[in-house]
VOGU-3710 file (C-alpha; in Angstrom, 3 decimals, decimal comma):
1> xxxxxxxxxx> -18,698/34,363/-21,587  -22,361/33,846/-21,328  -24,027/33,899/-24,846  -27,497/34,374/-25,857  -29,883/31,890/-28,362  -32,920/34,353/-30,168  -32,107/37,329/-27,580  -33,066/34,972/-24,427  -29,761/34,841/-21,950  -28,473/31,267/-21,444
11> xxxxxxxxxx> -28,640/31,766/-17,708  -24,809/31,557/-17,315  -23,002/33,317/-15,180  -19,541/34,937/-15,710  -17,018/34,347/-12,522  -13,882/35,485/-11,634  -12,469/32,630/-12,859  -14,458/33,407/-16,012  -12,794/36,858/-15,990  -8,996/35,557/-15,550
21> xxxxxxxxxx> -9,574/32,862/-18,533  -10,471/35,311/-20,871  -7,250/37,530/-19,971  -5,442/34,619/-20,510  -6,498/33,667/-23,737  -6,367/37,780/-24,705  -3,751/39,217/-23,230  -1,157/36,323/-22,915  -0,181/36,750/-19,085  -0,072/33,602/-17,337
31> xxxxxxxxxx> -3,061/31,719/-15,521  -1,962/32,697/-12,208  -1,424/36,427/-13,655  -4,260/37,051/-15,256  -6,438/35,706/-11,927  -4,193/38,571/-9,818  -4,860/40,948/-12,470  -8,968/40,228/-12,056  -8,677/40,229/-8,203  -6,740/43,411/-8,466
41> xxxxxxxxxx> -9,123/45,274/-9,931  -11,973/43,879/-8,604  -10,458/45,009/-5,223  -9,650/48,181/-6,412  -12,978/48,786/-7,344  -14,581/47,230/-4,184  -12,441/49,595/-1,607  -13,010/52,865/-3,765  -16,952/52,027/-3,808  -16,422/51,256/-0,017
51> xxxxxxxxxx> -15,171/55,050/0,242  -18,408/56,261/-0,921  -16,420/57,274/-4,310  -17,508/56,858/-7,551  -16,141/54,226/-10,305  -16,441/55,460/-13,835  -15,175/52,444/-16,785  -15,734/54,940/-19,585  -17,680/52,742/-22,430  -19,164/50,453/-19,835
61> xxxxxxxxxx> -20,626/52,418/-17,118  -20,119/53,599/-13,766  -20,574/52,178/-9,924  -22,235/54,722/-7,994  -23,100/54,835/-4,295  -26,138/56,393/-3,107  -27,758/56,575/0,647  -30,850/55,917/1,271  -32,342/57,614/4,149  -34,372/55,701/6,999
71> xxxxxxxxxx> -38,333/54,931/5,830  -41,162/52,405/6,803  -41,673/49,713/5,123  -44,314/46,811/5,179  -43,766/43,164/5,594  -45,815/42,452/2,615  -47,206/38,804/4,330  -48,619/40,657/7,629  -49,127/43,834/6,361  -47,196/45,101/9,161
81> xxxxxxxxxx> -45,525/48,382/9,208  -41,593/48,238/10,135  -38,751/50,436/9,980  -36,391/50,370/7,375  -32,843/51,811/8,792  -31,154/54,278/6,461  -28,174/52,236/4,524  -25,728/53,007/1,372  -26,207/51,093/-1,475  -24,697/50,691/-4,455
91> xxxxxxxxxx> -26,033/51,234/-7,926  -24,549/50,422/-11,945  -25,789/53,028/-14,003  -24,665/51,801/-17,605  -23,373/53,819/-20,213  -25,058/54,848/-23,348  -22,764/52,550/-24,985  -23,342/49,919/-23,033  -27,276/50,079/-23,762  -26,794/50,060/-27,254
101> xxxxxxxxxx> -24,471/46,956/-27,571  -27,171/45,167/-25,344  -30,050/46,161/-27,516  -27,900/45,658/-30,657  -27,681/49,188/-31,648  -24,898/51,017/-33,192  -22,212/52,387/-31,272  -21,087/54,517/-33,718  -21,037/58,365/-32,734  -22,484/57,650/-29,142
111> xx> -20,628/59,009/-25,933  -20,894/58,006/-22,652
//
């Protein structure tokens, strides 16, 4: 997993083949297990987000989707106005947690 040298991030980034190592080395299921186990949830969580629904990991955060209603924009070379069409997209809101492990804080007595 991607460490970090005097709080700067290395620039690594995790995969899904990332993922499945480290639930091999953890949890003791085969290679080719742990990289179903990944997909699975990562599919899981896809197709309920794709519902509009929202995905709560309690201690890590949650996947929410949000719509975003139609609104002009500006191409920012030309200065020209354009349409932007209304879409859904989706958002992580991190839990408290979460936000203290990143900025090193105690975790102690904190809820999500």
């Amino acid at each position: 997993m991607s460490k970090e040298q005097n709080g700067a991030p290395t620039g690594k980034t995790v995969t899904r083949a990332d993922l499945a190592e480290a639930v091999y080395q953890r949890v003791g299921l085969s290679r080719i297990e742990s990289a179903e186990l990944v997909e699975t949830v990562l599919s899981e969580i896809s197709q309920v987000v794709a519902r509009g629904e929202t995905v709560k990991l309690s201690s890590f955060g949650s996947f929410v989707v949000r719509s975003k209603s139609e609104r002009i924009g500006r191409n920012p070379k030309t200065g020209v106005e354009v349409p932007i069409t209304p879409r859904r997209v989706m958002v992580f809101k991190p839990s408290n947690i979460l936000k203290a492990s990143i900025n090193g804080e105690s975790v102690e007595g904190l809820k999500d």
